[in-house]
N, C-alpha and C positions, 0 to 999 in steps of 0.2 A: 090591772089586777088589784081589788080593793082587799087585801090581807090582814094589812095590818089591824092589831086589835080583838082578834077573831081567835077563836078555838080552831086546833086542827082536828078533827074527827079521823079517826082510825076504823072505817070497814075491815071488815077480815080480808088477809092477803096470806092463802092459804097456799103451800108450797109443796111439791111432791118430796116424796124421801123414801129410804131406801127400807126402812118398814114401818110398821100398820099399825094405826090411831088413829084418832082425829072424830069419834064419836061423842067426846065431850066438847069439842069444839063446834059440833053440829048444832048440838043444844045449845050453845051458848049465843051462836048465832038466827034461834028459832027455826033452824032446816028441819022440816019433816022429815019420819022415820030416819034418824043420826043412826051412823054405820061407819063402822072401823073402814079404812081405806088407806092409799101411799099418800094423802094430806094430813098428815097429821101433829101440821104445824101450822101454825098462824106469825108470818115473820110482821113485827110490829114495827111503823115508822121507819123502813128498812129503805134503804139506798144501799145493802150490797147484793150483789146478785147471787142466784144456787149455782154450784157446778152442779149437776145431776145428767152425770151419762147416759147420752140416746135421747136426751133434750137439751140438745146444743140448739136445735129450730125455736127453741123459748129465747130468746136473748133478753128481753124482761122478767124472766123467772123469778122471784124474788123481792123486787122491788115495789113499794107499796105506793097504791094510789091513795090520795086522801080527800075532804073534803072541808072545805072553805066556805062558810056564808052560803052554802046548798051547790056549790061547784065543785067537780071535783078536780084535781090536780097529780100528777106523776110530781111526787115528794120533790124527787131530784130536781125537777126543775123548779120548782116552788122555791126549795130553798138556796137555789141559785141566782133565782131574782132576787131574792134580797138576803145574804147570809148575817151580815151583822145583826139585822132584826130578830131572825130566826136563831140564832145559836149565841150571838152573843160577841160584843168587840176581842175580848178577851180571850174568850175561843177560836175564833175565827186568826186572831196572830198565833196561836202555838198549832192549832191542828189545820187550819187551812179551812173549804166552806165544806164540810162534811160533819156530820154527829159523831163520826168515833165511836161510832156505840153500834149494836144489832143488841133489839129485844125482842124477844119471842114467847108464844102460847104454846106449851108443848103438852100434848096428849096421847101419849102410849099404850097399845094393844096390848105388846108383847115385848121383852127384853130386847135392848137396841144391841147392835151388835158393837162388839170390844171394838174400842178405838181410842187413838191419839192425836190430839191435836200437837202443832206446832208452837213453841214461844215466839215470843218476837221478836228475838234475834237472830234464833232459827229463820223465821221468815224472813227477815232482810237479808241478812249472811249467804243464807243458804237456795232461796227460794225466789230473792227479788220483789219478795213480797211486803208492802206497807204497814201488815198486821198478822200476828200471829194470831192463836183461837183459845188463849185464856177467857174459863168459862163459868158461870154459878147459877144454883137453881136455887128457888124458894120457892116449897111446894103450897101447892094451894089445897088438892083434894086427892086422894085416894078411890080407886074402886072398890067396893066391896066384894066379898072373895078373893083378892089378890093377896098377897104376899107384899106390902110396899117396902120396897130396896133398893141401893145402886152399889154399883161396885165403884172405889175408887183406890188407886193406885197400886201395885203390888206388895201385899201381904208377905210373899214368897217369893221373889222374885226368881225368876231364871237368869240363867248365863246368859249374853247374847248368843252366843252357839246355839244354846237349846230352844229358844226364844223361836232363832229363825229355822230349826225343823219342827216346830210347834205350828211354826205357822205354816212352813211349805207340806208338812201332813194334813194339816187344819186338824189338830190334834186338840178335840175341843173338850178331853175330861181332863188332858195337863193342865190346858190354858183356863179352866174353870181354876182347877187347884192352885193357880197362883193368885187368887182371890178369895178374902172372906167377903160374905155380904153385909151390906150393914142397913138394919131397918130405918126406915125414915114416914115420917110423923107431917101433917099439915102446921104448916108455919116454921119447919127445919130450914134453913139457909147452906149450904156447902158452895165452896170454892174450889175450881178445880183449875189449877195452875196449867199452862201450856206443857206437855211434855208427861205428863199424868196418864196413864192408860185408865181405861174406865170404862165404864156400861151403865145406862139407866136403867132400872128393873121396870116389868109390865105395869099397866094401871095406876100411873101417874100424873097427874094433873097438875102442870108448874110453868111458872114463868122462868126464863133463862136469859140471862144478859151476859154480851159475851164480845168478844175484838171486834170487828166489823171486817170479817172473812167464812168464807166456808171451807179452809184446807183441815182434811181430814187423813189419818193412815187408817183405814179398817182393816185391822186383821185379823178378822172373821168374816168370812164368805158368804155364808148362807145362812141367814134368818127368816121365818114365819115362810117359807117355801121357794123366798128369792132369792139368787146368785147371784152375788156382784159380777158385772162386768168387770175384767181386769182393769181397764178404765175409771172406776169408781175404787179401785182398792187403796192405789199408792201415790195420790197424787201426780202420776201423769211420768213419773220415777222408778226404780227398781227398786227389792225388799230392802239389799244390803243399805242403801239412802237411807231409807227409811227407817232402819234400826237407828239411826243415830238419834230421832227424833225421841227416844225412849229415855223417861229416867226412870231408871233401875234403881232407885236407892228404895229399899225395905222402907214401906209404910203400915207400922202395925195399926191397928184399930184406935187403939189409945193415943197415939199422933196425930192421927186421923181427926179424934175427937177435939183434940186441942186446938189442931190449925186449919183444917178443914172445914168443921160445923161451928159456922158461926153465931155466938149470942147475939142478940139485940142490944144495943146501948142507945141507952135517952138521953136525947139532944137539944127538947126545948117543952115547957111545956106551952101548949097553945090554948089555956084558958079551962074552967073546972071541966074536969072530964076529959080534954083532949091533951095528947102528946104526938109527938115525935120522935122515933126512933131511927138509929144507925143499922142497918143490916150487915151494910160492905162498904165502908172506908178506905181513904188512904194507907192508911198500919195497915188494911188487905192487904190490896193491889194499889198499884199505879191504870190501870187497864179502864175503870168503870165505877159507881157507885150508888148504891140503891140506899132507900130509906122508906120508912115505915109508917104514917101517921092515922090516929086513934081519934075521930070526931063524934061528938056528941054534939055539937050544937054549931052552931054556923061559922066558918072563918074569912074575915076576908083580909088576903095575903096581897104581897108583891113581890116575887122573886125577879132574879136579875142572868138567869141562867136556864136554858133550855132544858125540859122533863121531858119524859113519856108518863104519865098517870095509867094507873091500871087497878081500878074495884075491887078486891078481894074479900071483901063482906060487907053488906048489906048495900044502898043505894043511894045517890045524892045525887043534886043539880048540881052546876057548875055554870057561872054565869059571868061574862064577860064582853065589851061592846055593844051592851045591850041585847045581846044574844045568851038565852036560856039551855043548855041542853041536860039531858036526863040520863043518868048512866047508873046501867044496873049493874050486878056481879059479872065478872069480867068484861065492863064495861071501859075504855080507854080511851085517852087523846092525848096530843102532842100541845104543850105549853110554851112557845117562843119564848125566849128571853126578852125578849122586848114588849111580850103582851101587854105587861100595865096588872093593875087590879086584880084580880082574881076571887069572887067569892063560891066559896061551897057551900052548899047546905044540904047536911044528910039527912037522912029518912030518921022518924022518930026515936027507931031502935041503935040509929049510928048507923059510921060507915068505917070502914078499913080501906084505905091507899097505897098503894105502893107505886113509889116516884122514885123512877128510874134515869139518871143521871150521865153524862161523861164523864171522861176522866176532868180531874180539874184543874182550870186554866193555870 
């Protein structure tokens, strides 16, 4: 397998879910007549798999194929033949031969239903699990006519008591009232710590980096006309379990604002007209880390540490082992840490990237 030195190309690997989007991912992927549907996710450079109840007959769900020098390859094993090349010495001793990372294109219809990820202590402690589901989005586009918003943490918090007859009624103008919304804007960053209840609002257009797990608590049943299977609610667990995964501490909007929605910080500049920015750092999280960069004119880099790239405005080649490729707006590839050289060259008007990260070594 001749890999080394090559760009990995990211086709869409488009994942069922438990509601309705995926008509801007349609377009981006040139599919005629794009239509809202249960895909409406694109899991990027992904090695974990969906749990998605009543599609246990998937057992590749999730996992992304890619494509090497016009081959294509199932990730996982790609970067199993060689993980040092692919991710990096450094990486490969603290996390073992896996990315630690899950990046995704997320395209929303209609408000996701309220839910809780796990921490990841939670997930070891409690669950046996390698990674809990701290999460961040940075949005890329809005629908027009929507309402762009997400709900993150409680505002109002209930009792646990009330929490859990809130939920076993599915008493959904309480469980709304423990939430303000908060509007969100293309190019806003938020961070959403494991244990955070939250909701994405309809008509959002974002990339999401997040643990490299799918455990989820939904405690909302029925969105856009579908009822969760009990299966899909609680992680495969009972409510009262489940309540523990909650933090309850009051997050007013004004906290929110501070620790939540992240500014951008410049981190280099790459020559007149282009920089580099921080989105999500270490002082974040420990969990992942994205970054921003602003080209006007051609760079040619060498990093030492495995990306996901993803276009976010306007369009550029990307050229590497003598291989050219062409990547327009939500266009993306995976960068080995071993690649070598790297040059971009954007379209005359520029481009925007967004390089999406593990945690680090």
């Amino acid at each position: 397998m001749n890999h080394r030195g090559k760009i990995v190309l990211l086709p869409p690997n488009r994942v069922w879910r438990t509601y309705q989007g995926g008509a801007e991912l349609d377009r981006l992927a040139g599919i005629a007549g794009p239509a809202d549907n249960h895909f409406p996710e694109d899991w990027v450079a992904s090695v974990t798999r969906a749990r998605n109840a009543g599609r246990e007959y998937l057992p590749h769900e999730g996992l992304s194929t890619v494509l090497v020098g016009g081959n294509a390859h199932p990730l996982d094993t790609l970067l199993a033949s060689d993980p040092a090349y692919f991710l990096g010495p450094a990486h490969l001793a603290r996390f073992g031969p896996v990315p630690q990372l899950l990046v995704k294109l997320l395209d929303s219809a209609i408000r996701l239903h309220f839910q809780v990820h796990p921490t990841a202590d939670f997930a070891r402690l409690r669950l046996g699990a390698p990674s809990g589901k701290t999460e961040a989005y940075h949005v890329l586009a809005t629908r027009p006519g929507f309402d762009a918003r997400l709900y993150l943490g409680f505002q109002r918090p209930p009792s646990r008591a009330e929490l859990r007859r809130i939920i076993l009624d599915q008493d959904i103008a309480a469980l709304e009232a423990c939430f303000d919304p908060i509007s969100v804007a293309p190019g806003d960053t938020f961070l959403v710590p494991g244990g955070t209840p939250h909701a994405l609002g309809a008509g959002l257009l974002l990339v999401e980096l997040q643990e490299p797990s799918d455990l989820v608590v939904r405690f909302e049943f029925s969105r856009g006309g579908y009822v969760l299977p009990e299966a899909a609610r609680f992680m495969g667990r009972d409510l009262d379990f489940c309540l523990d995964v909650f933090n309850f501490t009051p997050r007013a909007l004004e906290r929110v604002a501070l620790e939540n929605r992240l500014a951008p910080r410049l981190l280099r500049e790459l020559g007149p007209g282009s920089w580099q920015e921080e989105l999500i750092g270490p002082a974040h999280t420990p969990c992942f880390r994205l970054r921003r960069s602003h080209l006007s004119a051609s760079l040619k880099k060498t990093e030492t540490e495995a990306s996901v790239v993803i276009v976010t405005n306007g369009s550029c080649t990307v050229t590497a082992g003598g291989e050219t490729h062409s990547l327009g707006f939500g266009g993306k590839a995976f960068l080995p840490a071993g690649l070598g050289p790297v040059t971009i060259q954007p379209s005359p008007s520029g481009c925007t990237l967004l390089e999406c990260l593990p945690p680090a070594p």
